[in-house]
Structures are given as C-alpha cells and as structure tokens.
C-alpha positions in Angstrom: -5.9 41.4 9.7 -2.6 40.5 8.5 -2.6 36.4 8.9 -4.6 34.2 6.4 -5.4 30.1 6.1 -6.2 29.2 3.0 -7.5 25.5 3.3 -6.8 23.6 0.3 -4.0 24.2 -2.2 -5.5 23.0 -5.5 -6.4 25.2 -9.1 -8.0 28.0 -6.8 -6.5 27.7 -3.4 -2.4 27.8 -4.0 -3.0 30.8 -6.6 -4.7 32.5 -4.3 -2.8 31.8 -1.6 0.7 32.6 -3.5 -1.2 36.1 -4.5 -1.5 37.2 -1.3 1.7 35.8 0.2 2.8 38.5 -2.7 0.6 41.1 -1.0 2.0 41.4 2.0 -0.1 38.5 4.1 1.0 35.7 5.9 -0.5 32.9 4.5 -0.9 29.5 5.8 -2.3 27.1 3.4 -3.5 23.6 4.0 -3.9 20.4 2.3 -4.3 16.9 3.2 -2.0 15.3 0.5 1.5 15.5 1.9 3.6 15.5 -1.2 1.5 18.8 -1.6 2.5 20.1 1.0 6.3 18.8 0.7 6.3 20.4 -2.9 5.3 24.2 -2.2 7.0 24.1 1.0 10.4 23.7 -1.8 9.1 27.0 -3.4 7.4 24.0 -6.4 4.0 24.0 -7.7 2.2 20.7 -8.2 0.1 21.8 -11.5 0.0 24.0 -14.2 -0.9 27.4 -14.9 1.1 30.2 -16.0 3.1 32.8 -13.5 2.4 30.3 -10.4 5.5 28.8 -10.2 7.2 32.6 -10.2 4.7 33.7 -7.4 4.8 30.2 -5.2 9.0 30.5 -5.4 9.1 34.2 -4.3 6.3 33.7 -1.6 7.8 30.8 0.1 11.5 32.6 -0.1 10.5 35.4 1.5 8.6 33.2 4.2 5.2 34.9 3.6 3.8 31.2 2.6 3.9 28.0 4.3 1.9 24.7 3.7 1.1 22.5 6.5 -1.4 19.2 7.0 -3.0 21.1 9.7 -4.9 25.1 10.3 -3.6 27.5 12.4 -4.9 30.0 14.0 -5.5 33.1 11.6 -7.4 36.4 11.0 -9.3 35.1 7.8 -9.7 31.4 6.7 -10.9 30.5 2.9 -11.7 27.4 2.2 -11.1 26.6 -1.4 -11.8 22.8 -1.3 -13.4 20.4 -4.3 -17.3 20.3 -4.6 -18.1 17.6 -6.8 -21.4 15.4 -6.9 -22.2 12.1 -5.3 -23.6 9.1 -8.1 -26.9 10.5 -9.4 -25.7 14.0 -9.6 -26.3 14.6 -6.2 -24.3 17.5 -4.3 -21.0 16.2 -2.4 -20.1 19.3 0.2 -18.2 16.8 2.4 -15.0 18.5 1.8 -16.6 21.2 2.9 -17.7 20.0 5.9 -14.5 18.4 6.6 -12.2 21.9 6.2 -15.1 23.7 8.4 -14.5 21.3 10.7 -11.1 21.4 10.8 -10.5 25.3 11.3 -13.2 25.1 14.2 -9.9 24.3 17.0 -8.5 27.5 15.5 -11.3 30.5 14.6 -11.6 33.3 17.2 -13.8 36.4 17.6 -13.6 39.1 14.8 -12.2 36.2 12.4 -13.4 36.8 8.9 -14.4 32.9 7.1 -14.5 32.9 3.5 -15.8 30.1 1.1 -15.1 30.2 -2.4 -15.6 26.9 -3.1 -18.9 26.6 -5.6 -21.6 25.5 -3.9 -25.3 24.5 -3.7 -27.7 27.6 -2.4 -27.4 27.4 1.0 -23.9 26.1 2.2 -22.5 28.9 3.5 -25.4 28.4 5.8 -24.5 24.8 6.4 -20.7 26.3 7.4 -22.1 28.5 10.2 -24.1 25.8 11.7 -21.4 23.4 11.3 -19.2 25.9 13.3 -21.8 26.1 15.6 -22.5 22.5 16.3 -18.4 22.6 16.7 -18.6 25.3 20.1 -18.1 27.9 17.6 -20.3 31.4 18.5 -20.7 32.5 15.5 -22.1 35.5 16.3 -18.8 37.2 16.8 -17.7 35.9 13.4 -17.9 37.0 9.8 -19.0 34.2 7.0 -19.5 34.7 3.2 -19.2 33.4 0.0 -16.8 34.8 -2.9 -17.0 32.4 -5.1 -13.7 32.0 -7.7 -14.2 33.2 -11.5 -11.5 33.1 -13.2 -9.8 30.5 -16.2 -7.4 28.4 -16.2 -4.6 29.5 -18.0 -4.9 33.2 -16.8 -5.8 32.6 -13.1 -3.0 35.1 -11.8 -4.3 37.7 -14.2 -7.9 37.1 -12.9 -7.8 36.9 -9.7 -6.8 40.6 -9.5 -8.8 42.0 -12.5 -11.9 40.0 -12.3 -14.9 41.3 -10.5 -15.9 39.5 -7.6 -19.5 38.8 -6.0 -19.1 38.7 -2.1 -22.2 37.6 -0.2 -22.4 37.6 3.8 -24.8 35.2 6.4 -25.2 39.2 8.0 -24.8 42.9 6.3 -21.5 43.3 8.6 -19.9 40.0 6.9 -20.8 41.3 3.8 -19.4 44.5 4.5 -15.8 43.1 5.9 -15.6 41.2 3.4 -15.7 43.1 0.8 -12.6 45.5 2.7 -10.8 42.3 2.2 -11.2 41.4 -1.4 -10.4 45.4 -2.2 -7.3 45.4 -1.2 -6.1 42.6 -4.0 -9.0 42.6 -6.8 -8.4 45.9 -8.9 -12.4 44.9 -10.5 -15.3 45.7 -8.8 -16.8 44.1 -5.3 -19.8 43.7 -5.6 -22.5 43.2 -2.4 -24.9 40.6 -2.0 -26.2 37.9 0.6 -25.1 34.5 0.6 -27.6 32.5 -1.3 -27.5 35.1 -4.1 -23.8 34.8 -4.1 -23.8 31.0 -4.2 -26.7 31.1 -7.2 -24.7 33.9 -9.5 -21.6 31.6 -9.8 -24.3 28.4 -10.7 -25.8 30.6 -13.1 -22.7 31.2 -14.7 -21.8 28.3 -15.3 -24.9 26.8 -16.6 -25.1 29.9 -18.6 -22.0 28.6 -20.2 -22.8 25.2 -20.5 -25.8 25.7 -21.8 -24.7 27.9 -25.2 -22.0 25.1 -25.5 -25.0 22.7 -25.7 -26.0 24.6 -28.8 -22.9 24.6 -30.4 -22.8 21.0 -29.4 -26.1 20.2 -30.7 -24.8 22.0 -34.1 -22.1 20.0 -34.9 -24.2 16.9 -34.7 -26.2 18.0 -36.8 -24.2 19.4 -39.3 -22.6 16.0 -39.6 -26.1 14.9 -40.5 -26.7 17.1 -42.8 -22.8 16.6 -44.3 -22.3 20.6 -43.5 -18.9 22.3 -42.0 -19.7 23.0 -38.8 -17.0 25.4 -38.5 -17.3 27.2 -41.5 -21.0 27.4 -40.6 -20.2 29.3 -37.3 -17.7 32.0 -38.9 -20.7 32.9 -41.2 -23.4 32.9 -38.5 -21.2 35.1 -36.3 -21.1 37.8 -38.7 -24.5 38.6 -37.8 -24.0 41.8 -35.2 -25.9 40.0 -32.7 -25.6 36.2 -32.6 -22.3 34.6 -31.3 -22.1 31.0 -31.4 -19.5 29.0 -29.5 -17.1 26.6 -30.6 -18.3 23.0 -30.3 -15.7 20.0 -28.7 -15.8 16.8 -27.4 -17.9 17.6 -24.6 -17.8 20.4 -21.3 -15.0 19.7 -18.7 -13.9 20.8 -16.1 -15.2 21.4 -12.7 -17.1 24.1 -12.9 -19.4 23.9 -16.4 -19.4 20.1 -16.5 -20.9 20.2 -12.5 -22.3 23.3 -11.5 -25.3 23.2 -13.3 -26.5 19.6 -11.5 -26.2 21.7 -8.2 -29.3 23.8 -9.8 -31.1 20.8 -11.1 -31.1 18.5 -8.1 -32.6 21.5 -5.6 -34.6 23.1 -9.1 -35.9 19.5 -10.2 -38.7 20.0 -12.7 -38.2 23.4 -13.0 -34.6 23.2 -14.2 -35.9 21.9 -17.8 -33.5 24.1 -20.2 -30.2 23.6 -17.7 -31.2 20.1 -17.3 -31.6 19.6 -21.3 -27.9 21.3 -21.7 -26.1 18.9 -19.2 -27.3 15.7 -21.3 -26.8 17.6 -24.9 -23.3 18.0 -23.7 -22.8 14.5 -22.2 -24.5 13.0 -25.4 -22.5 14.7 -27.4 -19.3 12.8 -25.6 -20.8 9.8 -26.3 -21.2 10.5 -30.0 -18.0 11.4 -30.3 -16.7 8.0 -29.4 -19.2 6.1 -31.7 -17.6 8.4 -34.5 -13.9 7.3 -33.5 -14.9 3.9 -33.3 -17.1 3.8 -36.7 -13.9 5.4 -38.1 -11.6 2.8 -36.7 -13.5 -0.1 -37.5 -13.9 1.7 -41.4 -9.9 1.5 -42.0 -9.8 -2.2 -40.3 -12.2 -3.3 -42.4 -10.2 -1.7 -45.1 -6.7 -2.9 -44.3 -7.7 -5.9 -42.6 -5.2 -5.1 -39.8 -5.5 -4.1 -36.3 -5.7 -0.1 -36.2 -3.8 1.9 -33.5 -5.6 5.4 -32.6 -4.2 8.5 -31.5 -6.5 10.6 -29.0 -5.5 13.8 -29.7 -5.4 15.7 -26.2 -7.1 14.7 -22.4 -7.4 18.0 -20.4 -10.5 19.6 -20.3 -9.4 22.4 -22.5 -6.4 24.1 -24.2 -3.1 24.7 -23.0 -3.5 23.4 -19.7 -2.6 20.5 -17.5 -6.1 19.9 -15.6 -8.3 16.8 -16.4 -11.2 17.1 -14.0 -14.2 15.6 -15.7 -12.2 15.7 -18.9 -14.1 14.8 -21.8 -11.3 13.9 -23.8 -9.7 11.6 -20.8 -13.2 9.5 -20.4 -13.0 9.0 -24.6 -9.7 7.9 -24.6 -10.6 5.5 -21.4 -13.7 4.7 -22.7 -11.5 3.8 -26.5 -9.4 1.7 -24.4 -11.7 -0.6 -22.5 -13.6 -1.1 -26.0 -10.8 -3.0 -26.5 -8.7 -0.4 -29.4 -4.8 0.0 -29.3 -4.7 3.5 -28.3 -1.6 6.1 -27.9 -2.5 8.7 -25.7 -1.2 12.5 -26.7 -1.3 15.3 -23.6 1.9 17.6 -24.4 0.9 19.5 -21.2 1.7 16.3 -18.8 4.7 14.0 -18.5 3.2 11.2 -16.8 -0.2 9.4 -16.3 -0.5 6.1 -14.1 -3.4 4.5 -16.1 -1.4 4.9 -19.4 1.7 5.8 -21.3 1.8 9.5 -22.8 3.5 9.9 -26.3 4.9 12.8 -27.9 2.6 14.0 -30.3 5.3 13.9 -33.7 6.0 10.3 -32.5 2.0 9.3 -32.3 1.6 10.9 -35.5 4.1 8.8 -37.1 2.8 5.5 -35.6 -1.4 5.6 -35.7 -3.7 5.0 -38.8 -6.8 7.5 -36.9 -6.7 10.6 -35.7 -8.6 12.2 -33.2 -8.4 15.6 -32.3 -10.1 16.2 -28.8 -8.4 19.3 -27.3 -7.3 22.5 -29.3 -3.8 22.5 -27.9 -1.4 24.9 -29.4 1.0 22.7 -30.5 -1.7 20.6 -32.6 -2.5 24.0 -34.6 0.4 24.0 -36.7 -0.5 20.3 -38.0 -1.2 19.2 -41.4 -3.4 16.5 -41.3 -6.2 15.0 -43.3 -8.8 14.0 -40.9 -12.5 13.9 -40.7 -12.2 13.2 -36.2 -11.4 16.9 -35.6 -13.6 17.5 -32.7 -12.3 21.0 -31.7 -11.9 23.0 -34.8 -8.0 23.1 -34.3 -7.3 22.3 -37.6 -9.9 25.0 -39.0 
C-alpha cells in the first residue's frame, strides 16, 4: 500500500497529504479549485498554518506529491472534504457524496477508503452505498472513519502525536485501518465501529462548545452585574477542580461552530443542553455587536461627528488565517451593513475581496472605537484604553 489519494486539499487534506508525501507515500491529492491545484503543484501553499509550507515544498520536490482536478487510481483514498449545514442547520454531506462519487472510476479490490471528514452518524454508511449504487462491490473494500483532531496552528505537530479514533463498516476495515494510521500517528489508535467513530468527534466538539457557552454566558453577565469577567475567571480557576474557558466574540470555526447541529437535527428534543450551547454562543455574537454599536453611537453623540471603528481581528481564533464561520468576520459585516465606517484589522491576511485590510498601527491611529475580537499576538503588546475587549487580549 504505497499510493494514496487524498481528495480535497483544504485545512485537513494538504497537511495530511504533505505528511505523508514526507513519509515515504505517493500522494495524489485532489481539489476542484484550479488555482489550488496550480499553487501546490509550485511547491506553494494556499493558507496558513505553521511548517506547511516547509513540508508542501520538500514533498512536491522530491515528487512524492502531486495535485490534480481529477483521482487516480490508488491503494488508499481519504476524503477530507467540507461538511457544513444546509439553511436550518440541516446536514450538507454533498461534498461528500460528490468525492465518493468521484473516486468510484478509480477504487479496486483490497483498496482501503478513509473519511475524515466530520460527519452526521451514519455517513460512512451512506459512502458504501453510494459506492455501491456506482458498480462498486464493496465487499472486497475497506471503509472507515478517522475523523481529524487536531488545531489550527499546530496541525503538523498533531497529526503525528494526537490520538486517533478509527471506526470500520466491518472488523477487517477497522483492523487495516488502523495498520495504516500506525505507521504515521506516534498516539494511540484506537478501535471502534463507524457510528461510534463519527459520534466521538461530534461529542467533542459540542463538548467544547458547550463549556465556551458558559464562559460566554459569564461575560454577559458580568457586564450586568459591572464585574471583570476576566479577573473573575483567574480567581475561579484557582479552585483545583473547576476550569473555566476564556470567553470571545462567539465559536468559529468549522468544527465547534457546526458540529454540534449535526447532533441536534438527528437528537431533536433530546439534544436540549447541546442545543442550549449553540444559541448561548450565537447570542452572545449578537450581543457583542449591540455593545459596539451602543459604543459607537455613545462617542457620536458625544463628538457630534461621524465615528470610524476598528474591528480588531476576523479569523475564528488566534494566530491564524482561517475565517470559516468567523465570528469576528460576520461582526465586522454585520457593523458594515448597519451602515458604520469601519477599518478592518486581520494581520494574518493580505487581501480580502469584500473589504480593504489595514495594518493594525495605522487603524489604531485613524478610529475613535476599538474592538478587540480576536486575541492575535500582535494586539497583546497594545496599550489601549478600551471597554470592547471581547477576547481578554488586553488582560
């Protein structure tokens, strides 16, 4: 098992591809977008994250990695495509669909198929009928779900250290799966079936998004109550066994900000607390806005002039280049269309088609608000009087 497809070159799928181009593998990896393609075929990466530029240059030198529009055939294919939700929270798998589909021309007996895309209970079920329904016999085929774990900002480091949860459709595609993973994860394989698979990486997340609703929750209080929030949490986590999170603008990102709808649409009723935590965590977005724009309309009543904003960050969280279902991007849209002259700060991205990005010095020198919505490094060394500090970076 020497040749791999990895089918879509995104967050998860070019860092994992580019690890195992490293490892010895040939590794075809696939994406639809062809400036994609284009770039990591130049040995260039087309986002952010630390060590992947180092890893996509020496793989593609050393011809072990190629991108293409199309599969080929290959002894394992991972499909590592988005899985975001239709209006109404509802599950979208069609990219799944669409990359299951598109390996079918290529899969052949003893072919391992891998997806670590997070999913709904059930849809690595859905890929082996969808393989079927293509002339697959996929009886003579191993298909499981790894799902990804790592964070952004450390994704080369966790892909090898992290432990992984591989679930089969059968025992034996649990079982060759798991020789697979071994030979690149240094943490611990661990064996399960598919659905359990599918539901531990949901429950991580909602886990997650669920003690950030807490924190969340906190902070608007606090406010109420005119109490540091952040103080607040330094002295309640010197109790040995309570550790409250850090509050923001919101949960991003698309994992926490998604993965717990996939539980709530099949859970309904039954998913009261998850349910509770998504809408705490979207509220609290929308409270942060009303707070900017109480603030604004506070110094133009003041000044009797038109005030000019600074939004203070628009990934999802520190350090890194990645805005899906970025809190901090639908404020600063949302400030926008509200009709308030707003100046945009992301110090991890160079351009943005909706709007201008300004240096952060040069916004600093121009605004009369301040919002800080992302903890970015190079906010921490600030002096600033502000009361819009939404992620602590000032504390």
């Amino acid at each position: 098992m020497q040749k791999i497809c990895v089918v879509g070159l995104g967050y998860i799928g070019l860092p994992t591809a580019a690890l195992l181009a490293n490892r010895g593998y040939d590794v075809h990896g696939v994406d639809v977008v062809q400036s994609t393609v284009d770039i990591i075929n130049r040995g260039e990466i087309h986002i952010v994250e630390p060590e992947l530029d180092t890893f996509v240059k020496v793989a593609v030198n050393s011809g072990k990695l190629k991108a293409d529009l199309k599969p080929t055939q290959a002894d394992i294919f991972i499909l590592a495509v988005p899985t975001p939700f239709h209006e109404g929270f509802v599950p979208n798998i069609d990219y799944i669909v669409s990359a299951t589909k598109a390996i079918t021309p290529y899969v052949k007996e003893n072919d391992i198929v891998i997806l670590e895309s997070t999913s709904p209970v059930g849809t690595t079920d859905m890929v082996e009928k969808v393989l079927k329904e293509n002339g697959v016999d996929t009886s003579q085929l191993f298909i499981a779900h790894c799902p990804e774990r790592v964070l952004p900002g450390q994704i080369m480091k966790e892909l090898v250290e992290n432990d992984r949860i591989v679930g089969g459709t059968t025992p034996k595609a649990t079982e060759k799966t798991v020789e697979f993973y071994k030979t690149f994860v240094s943490g611990e394989v661990l064996s399960t079936d598919a659905r359990t698979a599918e539901m531990a990486k949901l429950t991580e997340n909602s886990f997650r998004d669920t003690n950030i609703a807490f924190a969340n929750e906190l902070s608007i209080l606090c406010d109420k109550f005119d109490i540091d929030v952040w103080e607040l949490i330094k002295l309640t986590n010197r109790h040995p066994r309570v550790n409250v999170l850090q509050p923001g603008a919101g949960v991003g990102g698309h994992c926490i900000a998604v993965d717990p709808w996939f539980i709530v649409h099949a859970g309904g009723d039954d998913a009261k607390i998850i349910r509770t935590a998504r809408e705490v965590n979207t509220y609290k977005t929308e409270w942060v806005i009303e707070k900017i724009k109480n603030e604004a309309l506070k110094f133009e009543q003041k000044h009797d002039k038109k005030v000019k904003v600074a939004c203070m960050g628009l990934a999802f969280k520190p350090n890194i280049d990645d805005l899906r279902e970025s809190p901090a991007l639908y404020i600063t849209r949302r400030l926008i269309a509200d009709g308030l002259e707003v100046l945009a700060v992301e110090p991890n991205i160079e351009h943005f088609s909706e709007f201008d990005i300004i240096d952060y010095k040069k916004a600093l020198e121009e605004v009369d608000v301040v919002a800080f919505l992302v903890g970015h490094k190079e906010f921490r060394e600030l002096e600033i009087n502000t009361n819009l500090d939404f992620c602590g970076v000032l504390n």
